[in-house]
N, C-alpha and C positions, 0 to 999 in steps of 0.2 A: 661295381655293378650299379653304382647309383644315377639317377639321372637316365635311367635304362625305360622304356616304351612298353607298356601293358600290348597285345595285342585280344582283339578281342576275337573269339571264339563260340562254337555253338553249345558247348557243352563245361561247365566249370569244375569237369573232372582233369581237363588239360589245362594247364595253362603254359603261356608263351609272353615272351617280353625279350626287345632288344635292346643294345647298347654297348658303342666302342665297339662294333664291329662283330659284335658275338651275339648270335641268338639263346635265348635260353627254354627249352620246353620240359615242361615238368608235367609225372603222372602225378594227377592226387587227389587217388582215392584211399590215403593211409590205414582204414578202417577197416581195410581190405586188402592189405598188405600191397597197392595200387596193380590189384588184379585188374587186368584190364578188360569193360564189355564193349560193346558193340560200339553206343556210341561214343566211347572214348576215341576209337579207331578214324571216327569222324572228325574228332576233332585234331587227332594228328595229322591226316591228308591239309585240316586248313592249315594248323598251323605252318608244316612244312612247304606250303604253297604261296602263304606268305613269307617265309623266310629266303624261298625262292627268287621271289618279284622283288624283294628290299637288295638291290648291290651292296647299299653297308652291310649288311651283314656277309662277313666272312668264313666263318666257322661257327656251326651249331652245336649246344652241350645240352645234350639229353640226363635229366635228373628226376631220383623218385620223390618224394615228399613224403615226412614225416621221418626221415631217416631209420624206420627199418626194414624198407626193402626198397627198391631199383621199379621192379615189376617181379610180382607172383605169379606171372603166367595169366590164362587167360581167366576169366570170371568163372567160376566153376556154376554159379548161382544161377546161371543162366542157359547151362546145358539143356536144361530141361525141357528149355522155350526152345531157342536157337539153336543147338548142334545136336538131338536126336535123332537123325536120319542120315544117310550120307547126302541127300539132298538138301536138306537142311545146313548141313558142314557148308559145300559147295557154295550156298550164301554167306555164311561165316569167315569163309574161307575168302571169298572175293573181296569183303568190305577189307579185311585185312592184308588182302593182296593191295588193295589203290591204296591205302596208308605206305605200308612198307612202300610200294614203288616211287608215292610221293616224295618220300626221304631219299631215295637214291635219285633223282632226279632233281634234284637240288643241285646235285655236283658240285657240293661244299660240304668240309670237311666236318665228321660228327665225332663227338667226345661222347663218351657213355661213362659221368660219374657215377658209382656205383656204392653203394649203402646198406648193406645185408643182404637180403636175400635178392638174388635174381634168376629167377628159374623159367622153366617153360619156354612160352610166350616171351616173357622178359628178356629172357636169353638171347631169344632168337633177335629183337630188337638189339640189346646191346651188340650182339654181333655183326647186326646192320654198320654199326660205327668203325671207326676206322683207327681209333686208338679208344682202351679200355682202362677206369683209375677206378681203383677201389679201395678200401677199408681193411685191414685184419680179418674183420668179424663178418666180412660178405661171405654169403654160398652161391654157387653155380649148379646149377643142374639141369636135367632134362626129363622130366617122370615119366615120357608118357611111355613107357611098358606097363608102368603103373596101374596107369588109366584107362590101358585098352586104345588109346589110339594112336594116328601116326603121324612124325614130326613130317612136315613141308619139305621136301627134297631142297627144295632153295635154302632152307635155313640150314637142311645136311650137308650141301655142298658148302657154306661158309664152318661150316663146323672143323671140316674135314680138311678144309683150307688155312683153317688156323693153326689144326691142333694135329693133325695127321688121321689116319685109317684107323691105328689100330685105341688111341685114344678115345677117340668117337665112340668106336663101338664101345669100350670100357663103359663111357656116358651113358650111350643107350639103352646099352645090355642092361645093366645096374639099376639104372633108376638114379644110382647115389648121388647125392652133395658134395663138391669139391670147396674144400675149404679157398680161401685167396691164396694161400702158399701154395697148394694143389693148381690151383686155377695158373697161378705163372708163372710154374716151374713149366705146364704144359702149353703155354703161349697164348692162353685163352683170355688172358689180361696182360698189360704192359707196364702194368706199377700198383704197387701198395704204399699210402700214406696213411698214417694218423686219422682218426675221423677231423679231429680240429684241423686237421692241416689239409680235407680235401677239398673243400671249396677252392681256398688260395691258390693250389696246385692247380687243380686245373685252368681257373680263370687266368695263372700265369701263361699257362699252354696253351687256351685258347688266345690268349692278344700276343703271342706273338706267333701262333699260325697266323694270327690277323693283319700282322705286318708287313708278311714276306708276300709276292708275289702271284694272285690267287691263279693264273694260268699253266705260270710251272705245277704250282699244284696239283691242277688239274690233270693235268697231261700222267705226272707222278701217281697221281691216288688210279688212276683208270689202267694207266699201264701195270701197276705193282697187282691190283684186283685181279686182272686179265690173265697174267703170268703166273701169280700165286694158287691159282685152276678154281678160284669164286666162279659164280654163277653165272657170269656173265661170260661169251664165248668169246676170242680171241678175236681182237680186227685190226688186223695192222694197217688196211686204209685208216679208221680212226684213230687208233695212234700215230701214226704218220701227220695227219689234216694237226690233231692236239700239237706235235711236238715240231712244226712248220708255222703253228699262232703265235708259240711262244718268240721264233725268232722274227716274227713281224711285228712283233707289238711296241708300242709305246712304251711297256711298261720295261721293257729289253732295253730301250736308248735311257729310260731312268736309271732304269741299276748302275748302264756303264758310268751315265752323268755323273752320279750320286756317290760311284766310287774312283771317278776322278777328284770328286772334289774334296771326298772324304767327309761325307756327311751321310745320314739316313735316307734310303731310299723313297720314295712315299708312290706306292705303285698303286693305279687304278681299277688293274682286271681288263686292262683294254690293251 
């Protein structure tokens, strides 16, 4: 990661930085177990807008700072201003609507490293991603029975798209923490390493998603989303248009060039 690009931001609870093909955006607000308020959410729409507009950048790895926790959900501290009313929510609800959409409109692939706790809010983020690494000592969970209010149907349909129906509810009903063994036995994460060993891990995962060919990709993360009954509806015209760019592209006559000649591919996204 050395050599990697600050980018700059409205609020210094996000931060973001690229390099070698991989974005990095971090919550950090650690003093707060990087619960996330309002305008952090602001800062995530830039940062993902800029990770957007940069082509090198090939793969995005969402991480919490301070290593213990991911994201605590959402700012509890600020209920009081911002979510007392359901009119109030509704604004809440929106700024965190254009963040999350920002990130999926990216259409590059998201890591979600994972470091204790990840609950809530947090959850519903890391679930935005498209492969999940975590720690032993990470929890998963969802409170809000807890708390009286109600998870985002979008974040219940990637729930339920991960982990199944009757898991979900388990999560919901409960309130409870899922330890990491918990978490991937039920498909809710894709790997547990070592905490020393998660940076490496995944920064190996991300450069060599960053390698391969970001259109196949594409075609692959939208059709797998699509099928696997995410929130997004079924469109086989655009899977079709996706998986008809791949075999026009440039990057289609490099593969075969690259493995006639028996060397590394080096594909452009074009």
């Amino acid at each position: 990661m050395d050599g990697s690009t600050a980018i700059n931001l409205p609020t210094d609870k996000i931060l973001a930085r690229s390099g070698d093909g991989v974005g990095w955006l971090t919550f950090n607000q650690p003093e707060k177990r990087n619960a996330i308020s309002l305008s952090m959410w602001g800062g995530v729409s830039a940062a993902a807008e800029a990770f957007a507009a940069d082509e090198s950048v090939r793969v995005v790895v969402m991480q919490g700072a301070g290593g213990k926790a991911f994201a605590a959900g959402a700012d509890i501290s600020e209920f009081e201003a911002s979510r007392n009313s359901a009119a109030a929510e509704d604004e809440y609800r929106r700024v965190g609507s254009v963040a999350r959409l920002a990130l999926q409109k990216m259409e590059k692939p998201i890591i979600a490293m994972v470091q204790g706790f990840c609950i809530g809010g947090g959850c519903a983020i890391a679930m935005l991603a498209d492969l999940r690494v975590a720690t032993p000592d990470s929890r998963f969970g969802i409170p809000a029975a807890r708390l009286g209010v109600a998870y985002a149907t979008e974040s219940l349909a990637r729930l339920v798209a991960l982990v199944g129906p009757s898991v979900a509810k388990d999560i919901m009903f409960t309130g409870r923490f899922l330890t990491a063994a918990e978490a991937l036995a039920a498909g809710l994460i894709n790997q547990v390493v070592e905490a020393e060993a998660l940076e490496s891990t995944v920064a190996g995962i991300a450069r060599r998603i960053a390698t391969n060919a970001p259109l196949t990709i594409r075609h692959a993360r939208t059709a797998i989303d699509m099928l696997a009954g995410g929130p997004s509806p079924r469109d086989d015209a655009r899977l079709d248009g996706l998986y008809r760019a791949c075999f026009d592209s440039e990057d289609f006559r490099e593969g075969r060039t690259a493995f006639m000649a028996k060397r590394p591919p080096m594909f452009r996204g074009k």
